[in-house]
C-alpha positions in Angstrom: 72.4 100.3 106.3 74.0 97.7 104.2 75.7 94.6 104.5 79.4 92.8 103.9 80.9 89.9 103.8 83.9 89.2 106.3 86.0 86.1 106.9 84.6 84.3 109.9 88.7 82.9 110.9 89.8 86.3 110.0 87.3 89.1 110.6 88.9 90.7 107.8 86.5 92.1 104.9 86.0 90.2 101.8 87.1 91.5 98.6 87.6 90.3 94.8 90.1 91.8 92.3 88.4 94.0 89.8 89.5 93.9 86.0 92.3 96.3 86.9 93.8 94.0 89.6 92.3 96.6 92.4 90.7 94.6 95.5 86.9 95.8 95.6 84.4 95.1 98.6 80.8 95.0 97.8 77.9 96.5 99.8 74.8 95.2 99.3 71.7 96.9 99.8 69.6 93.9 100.4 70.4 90.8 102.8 69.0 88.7 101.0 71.6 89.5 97.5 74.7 89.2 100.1 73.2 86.1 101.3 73.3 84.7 97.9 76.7 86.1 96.8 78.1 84.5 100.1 76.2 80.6 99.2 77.9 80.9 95.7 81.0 81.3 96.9 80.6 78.6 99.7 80.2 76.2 96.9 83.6 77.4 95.3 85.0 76.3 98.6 85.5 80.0 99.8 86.4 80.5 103.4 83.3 80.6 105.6 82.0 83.7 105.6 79.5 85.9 107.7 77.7 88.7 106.8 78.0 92.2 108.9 75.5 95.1 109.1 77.8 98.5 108.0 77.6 101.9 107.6 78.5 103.1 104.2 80.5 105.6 104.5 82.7 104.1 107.1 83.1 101.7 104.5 83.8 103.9 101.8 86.4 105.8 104.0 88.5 102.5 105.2 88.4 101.2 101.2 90.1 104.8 100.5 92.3 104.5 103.0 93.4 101.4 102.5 93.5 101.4 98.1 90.3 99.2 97.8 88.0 100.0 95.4 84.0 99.1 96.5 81.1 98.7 94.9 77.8 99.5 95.9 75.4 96.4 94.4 71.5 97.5 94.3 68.3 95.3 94.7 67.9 93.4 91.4 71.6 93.5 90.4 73.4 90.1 89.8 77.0 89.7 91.3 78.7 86.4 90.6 81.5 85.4 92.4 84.5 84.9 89.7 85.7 81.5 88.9 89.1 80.4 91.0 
């Protein structure tokens, strides 16, 4: 399993715009990593945010369906929230 970040208001899934202007959701392998990507964008006065166990592939198949790219970020790999 991996984890998410989705709006607490919303529900909806959280997703950044990649360098071609395509929404991407990331999936992070470790809790603690999403935990981290979620406080750094706390402190850019994100939306609050909670994290959400998922299944991959469900994942992958609603991103496809829906025109959002994801990424999958591994243990060890830095993801930083970009600047607003």
């Amino acid at each position: 399993m991996m984890f998410i970040l989705t709006e607490k208001r919303s529900g909806g899934v959280y997703a950044v715009k990649n360098k071609q202007d395509i929404k991407t959701v990331h999936m992070f392998e470790q809790i603690s990593d999403a935990e981290r990507y979620r406080d750094l964008l706390i402190a850019e006065d994100s939306p609050a945010l909670e994290l959400l166990e998922i299944d991959v592939d469900s994942v992958a198949i609603n991103c496809d369906k829906f025109g959002y790219a994801y990424s999958i970020v591994q243990k060890g790999d830095l993801v930083i929230p970009p600047k607003k």
